[in-house]
mmCIF entry with sequence, helices, sheets and N, C-alpha, C, O atoms, coordinates in Angstrom:
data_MODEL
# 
_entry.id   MODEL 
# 
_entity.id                         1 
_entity.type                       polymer 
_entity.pdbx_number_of_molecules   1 
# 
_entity_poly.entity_id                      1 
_entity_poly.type                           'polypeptide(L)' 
_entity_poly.nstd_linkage                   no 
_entity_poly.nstd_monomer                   no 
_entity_poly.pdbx_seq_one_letter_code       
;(UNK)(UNK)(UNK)(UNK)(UNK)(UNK)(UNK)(UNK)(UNK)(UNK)(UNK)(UNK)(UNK)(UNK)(UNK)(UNK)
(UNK)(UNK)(UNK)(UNK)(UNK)(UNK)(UNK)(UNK)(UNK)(UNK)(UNK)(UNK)(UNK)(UNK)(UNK)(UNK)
(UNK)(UNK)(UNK)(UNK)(UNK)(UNK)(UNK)(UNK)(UNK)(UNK)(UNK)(UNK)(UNK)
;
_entity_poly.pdbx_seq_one_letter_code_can   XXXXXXXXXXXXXXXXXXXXXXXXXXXXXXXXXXXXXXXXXXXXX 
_entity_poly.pdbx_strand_id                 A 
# 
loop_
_entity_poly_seq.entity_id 
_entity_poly_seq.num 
_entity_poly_seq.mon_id 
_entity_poly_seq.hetero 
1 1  UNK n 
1 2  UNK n 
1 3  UNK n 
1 4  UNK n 
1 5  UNK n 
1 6  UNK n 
1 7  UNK n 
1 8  UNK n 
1 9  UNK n 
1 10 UNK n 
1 11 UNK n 
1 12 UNK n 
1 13 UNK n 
1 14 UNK n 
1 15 UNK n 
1 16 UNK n 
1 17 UNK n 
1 18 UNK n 
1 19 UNK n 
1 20 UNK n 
1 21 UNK n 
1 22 UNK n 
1 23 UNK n 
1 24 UNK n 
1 25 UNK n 
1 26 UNK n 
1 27 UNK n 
1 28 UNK n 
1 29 UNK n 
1 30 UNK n 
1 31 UNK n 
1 32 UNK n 
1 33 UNK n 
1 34 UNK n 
1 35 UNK n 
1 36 UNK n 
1 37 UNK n 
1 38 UNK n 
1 39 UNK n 
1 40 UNK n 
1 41 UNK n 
1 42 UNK n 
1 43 UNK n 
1 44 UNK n 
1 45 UNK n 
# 
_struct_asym.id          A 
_struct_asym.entity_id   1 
# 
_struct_conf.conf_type_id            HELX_P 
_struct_conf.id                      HELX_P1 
_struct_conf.pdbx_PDB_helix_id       AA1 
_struct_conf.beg_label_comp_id       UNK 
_struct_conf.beg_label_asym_id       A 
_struct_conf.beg_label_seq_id        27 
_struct_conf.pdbx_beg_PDB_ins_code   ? 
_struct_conf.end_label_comp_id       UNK 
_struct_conf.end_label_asym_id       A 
_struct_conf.end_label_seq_id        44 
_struct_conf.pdbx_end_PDB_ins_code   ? 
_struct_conf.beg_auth_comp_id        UNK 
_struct_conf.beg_auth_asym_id        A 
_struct_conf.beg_auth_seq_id         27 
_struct_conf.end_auth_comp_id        UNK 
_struct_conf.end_auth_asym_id        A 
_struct_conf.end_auth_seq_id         44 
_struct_conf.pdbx_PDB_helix_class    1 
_struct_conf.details                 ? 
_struct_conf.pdbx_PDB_helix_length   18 
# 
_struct_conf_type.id          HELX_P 
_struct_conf_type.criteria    ? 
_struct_conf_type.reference   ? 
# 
loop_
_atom_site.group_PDB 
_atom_site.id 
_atom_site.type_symbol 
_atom_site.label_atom_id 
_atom_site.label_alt_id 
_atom_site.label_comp_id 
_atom_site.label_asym_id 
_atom_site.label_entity_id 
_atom_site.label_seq_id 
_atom_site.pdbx_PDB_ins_code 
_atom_site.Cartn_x 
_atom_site.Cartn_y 
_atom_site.Cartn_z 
_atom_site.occupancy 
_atom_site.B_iso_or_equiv 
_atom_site.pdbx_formal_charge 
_atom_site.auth_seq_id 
_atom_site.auth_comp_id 
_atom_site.auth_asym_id 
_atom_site.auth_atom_id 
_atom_site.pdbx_PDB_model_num 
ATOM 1   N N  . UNK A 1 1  ? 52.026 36.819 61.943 1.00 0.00 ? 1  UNK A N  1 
ATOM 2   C CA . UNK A 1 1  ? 50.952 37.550 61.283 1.00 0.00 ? 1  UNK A CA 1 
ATOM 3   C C  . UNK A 1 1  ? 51.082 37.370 59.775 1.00 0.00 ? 1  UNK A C  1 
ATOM 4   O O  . UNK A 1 1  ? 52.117 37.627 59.160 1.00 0.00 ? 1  UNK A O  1 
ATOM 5   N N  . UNK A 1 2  ? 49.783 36.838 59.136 1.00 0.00 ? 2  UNK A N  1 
ATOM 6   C CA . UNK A 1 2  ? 50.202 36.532 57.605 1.00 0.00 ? 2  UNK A CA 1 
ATOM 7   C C  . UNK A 1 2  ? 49.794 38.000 56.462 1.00 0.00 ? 2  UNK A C  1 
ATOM 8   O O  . UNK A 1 2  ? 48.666 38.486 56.546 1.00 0.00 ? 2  UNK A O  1 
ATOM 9   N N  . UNK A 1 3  ? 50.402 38.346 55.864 1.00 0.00 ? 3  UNK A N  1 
ATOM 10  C CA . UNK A 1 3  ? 50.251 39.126 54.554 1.00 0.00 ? 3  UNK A CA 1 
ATOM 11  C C  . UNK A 1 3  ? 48.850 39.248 54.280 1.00 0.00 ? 3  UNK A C  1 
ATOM 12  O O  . UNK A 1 3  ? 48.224 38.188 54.286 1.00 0.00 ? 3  UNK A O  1 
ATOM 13  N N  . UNK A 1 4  ? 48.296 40.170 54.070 1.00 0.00 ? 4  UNK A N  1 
ATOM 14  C CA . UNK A 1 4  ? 46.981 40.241 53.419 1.00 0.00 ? 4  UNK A CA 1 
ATOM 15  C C  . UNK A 1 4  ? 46.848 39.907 52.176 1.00 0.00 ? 4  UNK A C  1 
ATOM 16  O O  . UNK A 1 4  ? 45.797 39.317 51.928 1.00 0.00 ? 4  UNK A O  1 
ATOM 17  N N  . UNK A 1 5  ? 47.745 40.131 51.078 1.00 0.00 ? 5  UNK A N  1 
ATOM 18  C CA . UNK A 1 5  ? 48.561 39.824 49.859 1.00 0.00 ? 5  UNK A CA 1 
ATOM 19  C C  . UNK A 1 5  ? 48.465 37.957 49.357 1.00 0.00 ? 5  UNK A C  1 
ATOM 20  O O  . UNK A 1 5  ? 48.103 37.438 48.301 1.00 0.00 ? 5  UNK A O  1 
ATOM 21  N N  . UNK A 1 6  ? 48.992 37.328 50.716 1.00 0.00 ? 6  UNK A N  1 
ATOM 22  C CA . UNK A 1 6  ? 49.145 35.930 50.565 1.00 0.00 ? 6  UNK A CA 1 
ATOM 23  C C  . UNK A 1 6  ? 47.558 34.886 49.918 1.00 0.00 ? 6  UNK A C  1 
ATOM 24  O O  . UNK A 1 6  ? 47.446 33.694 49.631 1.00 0.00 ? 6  UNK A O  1 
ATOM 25  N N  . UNK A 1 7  ? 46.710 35.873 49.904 1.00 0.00 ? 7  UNK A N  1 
ATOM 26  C CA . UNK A 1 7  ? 45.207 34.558 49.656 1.00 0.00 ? 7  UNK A CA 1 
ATOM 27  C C  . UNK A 1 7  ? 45.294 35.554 48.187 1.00 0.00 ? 7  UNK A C  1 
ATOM 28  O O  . UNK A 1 7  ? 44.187 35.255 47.741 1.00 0.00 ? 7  UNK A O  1 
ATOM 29  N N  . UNK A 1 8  ? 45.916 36.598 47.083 1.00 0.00 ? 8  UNK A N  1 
ATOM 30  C CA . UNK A 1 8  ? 45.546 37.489 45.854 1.00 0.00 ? 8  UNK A CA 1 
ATOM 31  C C  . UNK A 1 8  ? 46.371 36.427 44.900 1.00 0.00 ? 8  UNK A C  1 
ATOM 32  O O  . UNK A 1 8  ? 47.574 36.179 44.988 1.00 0.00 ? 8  UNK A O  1 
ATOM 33  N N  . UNK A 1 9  ? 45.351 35.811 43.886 1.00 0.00 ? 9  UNK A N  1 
ATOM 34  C CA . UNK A 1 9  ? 45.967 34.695 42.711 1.00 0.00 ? 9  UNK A CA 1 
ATOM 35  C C  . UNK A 1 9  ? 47.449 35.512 42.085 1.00 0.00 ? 9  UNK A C  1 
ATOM 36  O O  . UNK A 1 9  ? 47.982 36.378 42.779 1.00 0.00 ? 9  UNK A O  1 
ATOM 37  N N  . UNK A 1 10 ? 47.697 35.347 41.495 1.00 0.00 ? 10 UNK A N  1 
ATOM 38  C CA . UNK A 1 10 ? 49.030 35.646 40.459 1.00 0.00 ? 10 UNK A CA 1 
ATOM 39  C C  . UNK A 1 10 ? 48.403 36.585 39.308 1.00 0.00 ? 10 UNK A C  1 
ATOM 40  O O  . UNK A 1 10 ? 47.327 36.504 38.715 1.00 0.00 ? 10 UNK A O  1 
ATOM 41  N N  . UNK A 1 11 ? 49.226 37.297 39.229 1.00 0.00 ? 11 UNK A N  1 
ATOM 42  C CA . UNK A 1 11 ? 49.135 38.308 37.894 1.00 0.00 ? 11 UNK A CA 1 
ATOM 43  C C  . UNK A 1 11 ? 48.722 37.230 36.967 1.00 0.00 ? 11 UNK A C  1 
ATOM 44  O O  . UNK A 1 11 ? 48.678 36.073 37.386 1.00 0.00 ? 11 UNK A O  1 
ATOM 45  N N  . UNK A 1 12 ? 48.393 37.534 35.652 1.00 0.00 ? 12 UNK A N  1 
ATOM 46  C CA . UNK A 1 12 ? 48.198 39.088 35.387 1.00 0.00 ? 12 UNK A CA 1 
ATOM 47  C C  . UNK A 1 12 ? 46.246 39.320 35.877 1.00 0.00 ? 12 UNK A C  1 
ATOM 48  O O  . UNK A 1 12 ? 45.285 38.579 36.087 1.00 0.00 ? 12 UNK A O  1 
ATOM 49  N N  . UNK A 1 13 ? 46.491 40.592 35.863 1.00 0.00 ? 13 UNK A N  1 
ATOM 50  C CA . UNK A 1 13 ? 44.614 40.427 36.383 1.00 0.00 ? 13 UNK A CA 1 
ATOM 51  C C  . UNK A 1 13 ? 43.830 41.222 35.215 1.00 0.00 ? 13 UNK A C  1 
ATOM 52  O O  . UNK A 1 13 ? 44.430 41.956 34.430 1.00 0.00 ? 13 UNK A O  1 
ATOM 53  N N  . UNK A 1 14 ? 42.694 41.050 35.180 1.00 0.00 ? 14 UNK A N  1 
ATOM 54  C CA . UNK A 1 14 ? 41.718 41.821 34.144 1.00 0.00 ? 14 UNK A CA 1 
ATOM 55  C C  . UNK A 1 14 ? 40.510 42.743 35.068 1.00 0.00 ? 14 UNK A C  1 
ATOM 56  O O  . UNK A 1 14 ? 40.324 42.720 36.284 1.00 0.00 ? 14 UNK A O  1 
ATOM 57  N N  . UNK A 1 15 ? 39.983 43.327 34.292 1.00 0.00 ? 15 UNK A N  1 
ATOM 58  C CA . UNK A 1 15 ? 38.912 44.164 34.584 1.00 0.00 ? 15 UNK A CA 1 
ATOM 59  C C  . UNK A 1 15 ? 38.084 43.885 33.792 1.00 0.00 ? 15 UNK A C  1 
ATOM 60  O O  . UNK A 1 15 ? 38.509 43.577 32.679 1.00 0.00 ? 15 UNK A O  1 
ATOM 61  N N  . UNK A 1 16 ? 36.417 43.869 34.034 1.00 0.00 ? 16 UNK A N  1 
ATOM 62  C CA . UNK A 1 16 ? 35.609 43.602 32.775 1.00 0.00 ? 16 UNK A CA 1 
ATOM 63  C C  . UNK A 1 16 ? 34.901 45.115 33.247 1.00 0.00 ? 16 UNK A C  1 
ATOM 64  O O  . UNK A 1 16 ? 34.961 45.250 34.469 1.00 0.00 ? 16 UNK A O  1 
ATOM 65  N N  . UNK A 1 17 ? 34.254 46.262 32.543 1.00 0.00 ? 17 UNK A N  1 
ATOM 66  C CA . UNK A 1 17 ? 33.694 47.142 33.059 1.00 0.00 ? 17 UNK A CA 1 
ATOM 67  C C  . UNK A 1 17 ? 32.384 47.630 31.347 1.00 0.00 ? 17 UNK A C  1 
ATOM 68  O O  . UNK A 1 17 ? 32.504 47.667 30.122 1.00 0.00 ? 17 UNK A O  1 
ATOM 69  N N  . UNK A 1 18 ? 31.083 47.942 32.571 1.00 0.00 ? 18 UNK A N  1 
ATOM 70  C CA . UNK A 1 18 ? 30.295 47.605 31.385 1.00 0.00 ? 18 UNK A CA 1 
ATOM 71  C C  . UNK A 1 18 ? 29.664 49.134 31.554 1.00 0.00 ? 18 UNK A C  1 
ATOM 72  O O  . UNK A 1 18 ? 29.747 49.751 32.615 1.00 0.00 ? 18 UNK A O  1 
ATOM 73  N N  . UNK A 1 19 ? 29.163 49.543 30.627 1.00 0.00 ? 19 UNK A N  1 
ATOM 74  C CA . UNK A 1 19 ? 28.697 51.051 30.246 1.00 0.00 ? 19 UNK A CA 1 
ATOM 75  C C  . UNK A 1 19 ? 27.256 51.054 29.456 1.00 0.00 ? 19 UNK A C  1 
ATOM 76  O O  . UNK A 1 19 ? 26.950 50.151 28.678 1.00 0.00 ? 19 UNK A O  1 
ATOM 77  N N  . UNK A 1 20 ? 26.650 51.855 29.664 1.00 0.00 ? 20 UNK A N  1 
ATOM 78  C CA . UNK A 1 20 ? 25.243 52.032 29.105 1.00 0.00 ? 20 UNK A CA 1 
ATOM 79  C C  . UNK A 1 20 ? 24.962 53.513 29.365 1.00 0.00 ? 20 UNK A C  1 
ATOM 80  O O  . UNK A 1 20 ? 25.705 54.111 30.143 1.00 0.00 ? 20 UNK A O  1 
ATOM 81  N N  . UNK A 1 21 ? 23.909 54.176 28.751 1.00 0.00 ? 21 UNK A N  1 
ATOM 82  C CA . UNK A 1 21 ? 23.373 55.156 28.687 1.00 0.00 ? 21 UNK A CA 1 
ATOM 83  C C  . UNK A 1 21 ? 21.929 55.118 28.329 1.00 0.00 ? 21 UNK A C  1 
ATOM 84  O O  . UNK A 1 21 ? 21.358 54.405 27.504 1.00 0.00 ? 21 UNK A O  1 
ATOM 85  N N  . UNK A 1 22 ? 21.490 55.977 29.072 1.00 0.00 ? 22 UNK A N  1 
ATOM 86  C CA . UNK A 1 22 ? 19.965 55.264 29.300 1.00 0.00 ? 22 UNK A CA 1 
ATOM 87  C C  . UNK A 1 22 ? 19.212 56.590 28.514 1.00 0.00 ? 22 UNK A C  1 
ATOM 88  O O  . UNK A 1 22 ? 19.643 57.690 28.860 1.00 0.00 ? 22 UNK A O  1 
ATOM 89  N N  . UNK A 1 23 ? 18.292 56.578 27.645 1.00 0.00 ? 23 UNK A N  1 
ATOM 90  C CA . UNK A 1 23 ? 17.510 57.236 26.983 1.00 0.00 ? 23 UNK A CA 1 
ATOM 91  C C  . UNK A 1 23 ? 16.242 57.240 27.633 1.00 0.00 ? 23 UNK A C  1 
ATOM 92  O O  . UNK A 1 23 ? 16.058 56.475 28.580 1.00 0.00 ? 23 UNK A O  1 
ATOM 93  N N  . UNK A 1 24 ? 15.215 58.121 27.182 1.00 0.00 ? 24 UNK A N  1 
ATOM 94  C CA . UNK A 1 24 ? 13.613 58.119 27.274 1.00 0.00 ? 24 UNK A CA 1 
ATOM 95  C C  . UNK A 1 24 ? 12.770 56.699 26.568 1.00 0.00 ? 24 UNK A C  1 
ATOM 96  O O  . UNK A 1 24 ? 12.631 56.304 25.411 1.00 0.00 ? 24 UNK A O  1 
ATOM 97  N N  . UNK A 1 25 ? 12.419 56.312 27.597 1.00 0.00 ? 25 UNK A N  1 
ATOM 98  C CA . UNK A 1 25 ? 11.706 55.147 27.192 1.00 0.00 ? 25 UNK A CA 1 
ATOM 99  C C  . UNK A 1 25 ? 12.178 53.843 27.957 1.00 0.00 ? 25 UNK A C  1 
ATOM 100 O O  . UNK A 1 25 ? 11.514 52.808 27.903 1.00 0.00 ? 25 UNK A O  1 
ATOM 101 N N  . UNK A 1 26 ? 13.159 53.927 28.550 1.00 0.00 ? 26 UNK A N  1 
ATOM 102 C CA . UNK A 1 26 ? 14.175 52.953 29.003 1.00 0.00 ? 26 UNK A CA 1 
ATOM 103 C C  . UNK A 1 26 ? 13.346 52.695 29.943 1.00 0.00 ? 26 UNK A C  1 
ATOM 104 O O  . UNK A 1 26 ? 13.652 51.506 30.033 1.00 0.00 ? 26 UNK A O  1 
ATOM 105 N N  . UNK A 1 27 ? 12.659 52.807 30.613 1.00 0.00 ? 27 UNK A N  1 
ATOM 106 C CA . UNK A 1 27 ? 12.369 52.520 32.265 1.00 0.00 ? 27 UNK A CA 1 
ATOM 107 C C  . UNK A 1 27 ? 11.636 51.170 32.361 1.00 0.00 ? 27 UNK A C  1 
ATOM 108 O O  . UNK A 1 27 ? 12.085 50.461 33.262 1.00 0.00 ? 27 UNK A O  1 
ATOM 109 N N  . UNK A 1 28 ? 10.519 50.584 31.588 1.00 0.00 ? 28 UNK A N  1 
ATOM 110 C CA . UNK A 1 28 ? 10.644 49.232 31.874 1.00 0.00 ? 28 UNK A CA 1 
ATOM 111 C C  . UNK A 1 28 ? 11.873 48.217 31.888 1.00 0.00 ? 28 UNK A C  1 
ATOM 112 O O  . UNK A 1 28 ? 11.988 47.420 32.819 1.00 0.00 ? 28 UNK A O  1 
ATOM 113 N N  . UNK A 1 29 ? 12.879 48.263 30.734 1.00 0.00 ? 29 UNK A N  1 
ATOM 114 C CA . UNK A 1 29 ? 14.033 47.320 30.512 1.00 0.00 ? 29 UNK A CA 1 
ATOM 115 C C  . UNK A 1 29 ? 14.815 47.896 31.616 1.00 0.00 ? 29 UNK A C  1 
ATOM 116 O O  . UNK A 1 29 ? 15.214 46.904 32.227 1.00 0.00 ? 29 UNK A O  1 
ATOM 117 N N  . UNK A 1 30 ? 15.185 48.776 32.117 1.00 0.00 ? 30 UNK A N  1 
ATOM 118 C CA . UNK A 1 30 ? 15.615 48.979 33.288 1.00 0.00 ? 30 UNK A CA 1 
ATOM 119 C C  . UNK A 1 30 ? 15.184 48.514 34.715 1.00 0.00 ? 30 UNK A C  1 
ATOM 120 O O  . UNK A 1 30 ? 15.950 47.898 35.456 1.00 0.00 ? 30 UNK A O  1 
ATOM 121 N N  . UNK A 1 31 ? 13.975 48.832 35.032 1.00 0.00 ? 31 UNK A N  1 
ATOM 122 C CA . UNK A 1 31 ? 13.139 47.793 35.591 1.00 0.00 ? 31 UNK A CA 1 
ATOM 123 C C  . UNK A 1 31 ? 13.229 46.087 35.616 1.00 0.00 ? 31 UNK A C  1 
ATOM 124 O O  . UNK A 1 31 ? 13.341 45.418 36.644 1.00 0.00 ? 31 UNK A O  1 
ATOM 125 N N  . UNK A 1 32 ? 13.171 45.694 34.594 1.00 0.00 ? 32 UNK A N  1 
ATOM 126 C CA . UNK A 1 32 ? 13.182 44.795 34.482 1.00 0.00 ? 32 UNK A CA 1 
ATOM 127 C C  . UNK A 1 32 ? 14.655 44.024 34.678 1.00 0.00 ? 32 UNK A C  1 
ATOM 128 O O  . UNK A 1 32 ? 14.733 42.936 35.249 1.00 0.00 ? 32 UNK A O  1 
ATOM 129 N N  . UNK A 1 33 ? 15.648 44.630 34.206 1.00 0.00 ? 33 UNK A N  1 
ATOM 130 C CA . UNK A 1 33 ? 17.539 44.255 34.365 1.00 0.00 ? 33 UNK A CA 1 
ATOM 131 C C  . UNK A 1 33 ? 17.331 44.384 36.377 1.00 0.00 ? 33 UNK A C  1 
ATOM 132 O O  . UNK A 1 33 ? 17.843 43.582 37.159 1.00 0.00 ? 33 UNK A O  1 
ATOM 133 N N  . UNK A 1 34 ? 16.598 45.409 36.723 1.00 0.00 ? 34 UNK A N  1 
ATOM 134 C CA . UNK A 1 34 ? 16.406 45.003 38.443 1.00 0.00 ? 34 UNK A CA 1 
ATOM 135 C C  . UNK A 1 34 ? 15.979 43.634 38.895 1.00 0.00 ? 34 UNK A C  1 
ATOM 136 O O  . UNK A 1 34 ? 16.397 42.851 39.749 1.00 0.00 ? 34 UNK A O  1 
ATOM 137 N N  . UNK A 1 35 ? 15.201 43.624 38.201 1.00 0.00 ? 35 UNK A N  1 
ATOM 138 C CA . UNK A 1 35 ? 14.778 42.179 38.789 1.00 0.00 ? 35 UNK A CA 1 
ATOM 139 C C  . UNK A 1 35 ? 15.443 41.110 38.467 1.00 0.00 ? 35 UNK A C  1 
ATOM 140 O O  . UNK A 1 35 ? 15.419 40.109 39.182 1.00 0.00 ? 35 UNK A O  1 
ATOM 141 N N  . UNK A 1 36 ? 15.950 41.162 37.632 1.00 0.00 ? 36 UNK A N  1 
ATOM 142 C CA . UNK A 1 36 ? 16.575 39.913 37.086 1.00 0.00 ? 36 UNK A CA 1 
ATOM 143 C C  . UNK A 1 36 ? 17.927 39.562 37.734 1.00 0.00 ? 36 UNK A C  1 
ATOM 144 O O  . UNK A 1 36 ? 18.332 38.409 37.881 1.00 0.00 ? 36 UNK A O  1 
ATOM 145 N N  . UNK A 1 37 ? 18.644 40.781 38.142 1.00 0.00 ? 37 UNK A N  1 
ATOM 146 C CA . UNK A 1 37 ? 20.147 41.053 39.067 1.00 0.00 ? 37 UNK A CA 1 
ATOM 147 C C  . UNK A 1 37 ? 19.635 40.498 40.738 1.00 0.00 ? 37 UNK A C  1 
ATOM 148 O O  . UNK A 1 37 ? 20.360 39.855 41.498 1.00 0.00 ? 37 UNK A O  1 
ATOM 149 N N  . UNK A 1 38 ? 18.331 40.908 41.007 1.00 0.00 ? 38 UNK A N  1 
ATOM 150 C CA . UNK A 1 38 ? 17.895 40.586 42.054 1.00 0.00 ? 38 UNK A CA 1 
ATOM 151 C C  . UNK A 1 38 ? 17.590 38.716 42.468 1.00 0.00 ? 38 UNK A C  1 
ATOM 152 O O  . UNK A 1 38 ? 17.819 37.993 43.437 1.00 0.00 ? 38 UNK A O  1 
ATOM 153 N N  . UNK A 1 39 ? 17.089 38.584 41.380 1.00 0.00 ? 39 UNK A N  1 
ATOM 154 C CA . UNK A 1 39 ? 16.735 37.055 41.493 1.00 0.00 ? 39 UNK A CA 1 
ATOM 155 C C  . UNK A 1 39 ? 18.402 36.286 41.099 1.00 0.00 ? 39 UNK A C  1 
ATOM 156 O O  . UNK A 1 39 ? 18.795 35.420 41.880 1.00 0.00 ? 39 UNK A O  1 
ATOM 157 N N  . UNK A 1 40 ? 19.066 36.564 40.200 1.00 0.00 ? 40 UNK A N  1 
ATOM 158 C CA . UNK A 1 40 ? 20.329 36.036 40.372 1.00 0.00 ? 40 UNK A CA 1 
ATOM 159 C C  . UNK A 1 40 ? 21.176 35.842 41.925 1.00 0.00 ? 40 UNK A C  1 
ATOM 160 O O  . UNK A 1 40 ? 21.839 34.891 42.341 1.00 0.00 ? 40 UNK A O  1 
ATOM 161 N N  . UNK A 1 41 ? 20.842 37.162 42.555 1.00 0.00 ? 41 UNK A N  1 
ATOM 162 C CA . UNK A 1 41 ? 21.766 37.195 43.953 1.00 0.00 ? 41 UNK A CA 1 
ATOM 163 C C  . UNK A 1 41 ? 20.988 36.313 44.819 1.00 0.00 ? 41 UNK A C  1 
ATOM 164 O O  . UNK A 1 41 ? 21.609 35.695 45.685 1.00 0.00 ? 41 UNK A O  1 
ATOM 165 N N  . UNK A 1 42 ? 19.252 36.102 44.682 1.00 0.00 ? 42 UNK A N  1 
ATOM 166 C CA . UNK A 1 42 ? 19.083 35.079 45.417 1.00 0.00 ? 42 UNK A CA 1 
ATOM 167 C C  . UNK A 1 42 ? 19.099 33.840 45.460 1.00 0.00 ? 42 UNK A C  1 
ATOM 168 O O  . UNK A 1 42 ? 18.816 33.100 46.401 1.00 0.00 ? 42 UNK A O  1 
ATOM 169 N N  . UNK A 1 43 ? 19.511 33.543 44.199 1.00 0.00 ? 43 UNK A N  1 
ATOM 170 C CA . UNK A 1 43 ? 19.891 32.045 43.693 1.00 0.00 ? 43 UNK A CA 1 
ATOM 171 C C  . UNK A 1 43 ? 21.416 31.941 44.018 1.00 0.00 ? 43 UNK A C  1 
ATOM 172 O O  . UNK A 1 43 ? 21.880 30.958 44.597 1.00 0.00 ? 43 UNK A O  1 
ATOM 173 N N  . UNK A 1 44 ? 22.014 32.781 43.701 1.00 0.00 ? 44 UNK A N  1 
ATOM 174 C CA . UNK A 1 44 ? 23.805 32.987 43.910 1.00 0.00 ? 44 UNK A CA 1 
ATOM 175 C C  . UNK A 1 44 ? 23.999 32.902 45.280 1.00 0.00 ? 44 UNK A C  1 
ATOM 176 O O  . UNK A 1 44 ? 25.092 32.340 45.359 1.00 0.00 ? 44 UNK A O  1 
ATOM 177 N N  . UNK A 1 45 ? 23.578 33.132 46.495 1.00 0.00 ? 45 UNK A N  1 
ATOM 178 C CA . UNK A 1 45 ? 23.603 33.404 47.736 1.00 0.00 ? 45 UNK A CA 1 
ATOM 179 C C  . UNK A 1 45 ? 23.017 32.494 48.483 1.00 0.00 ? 45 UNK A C  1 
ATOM 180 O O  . UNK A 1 45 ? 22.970 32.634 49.705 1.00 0.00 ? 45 UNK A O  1 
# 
């Protein structure tokens, strides 16, 4: 039985983590960051 561990690259590892706060007015560019995440995953996939 192999390690679950055995396929995880080598240290050291990073995190990238992204933050926003969304104000009044935001809802098209928000809208719009949807679609754009959307069409990436169907090109990515």
């Amino acid at each position: 039985m192999s390690s679950p561990n055995q396929s995880m690259p080598r240290p050291p590892y990073y995190a990238v983590i992204f933050t926003s706060r969304r104000t009044l007015g935001d809802d098209a560019g928000y809208a719009e960051m949807g679609l754009m995440s959307r069409l990436v995953s169907l090109v990515l996939w």
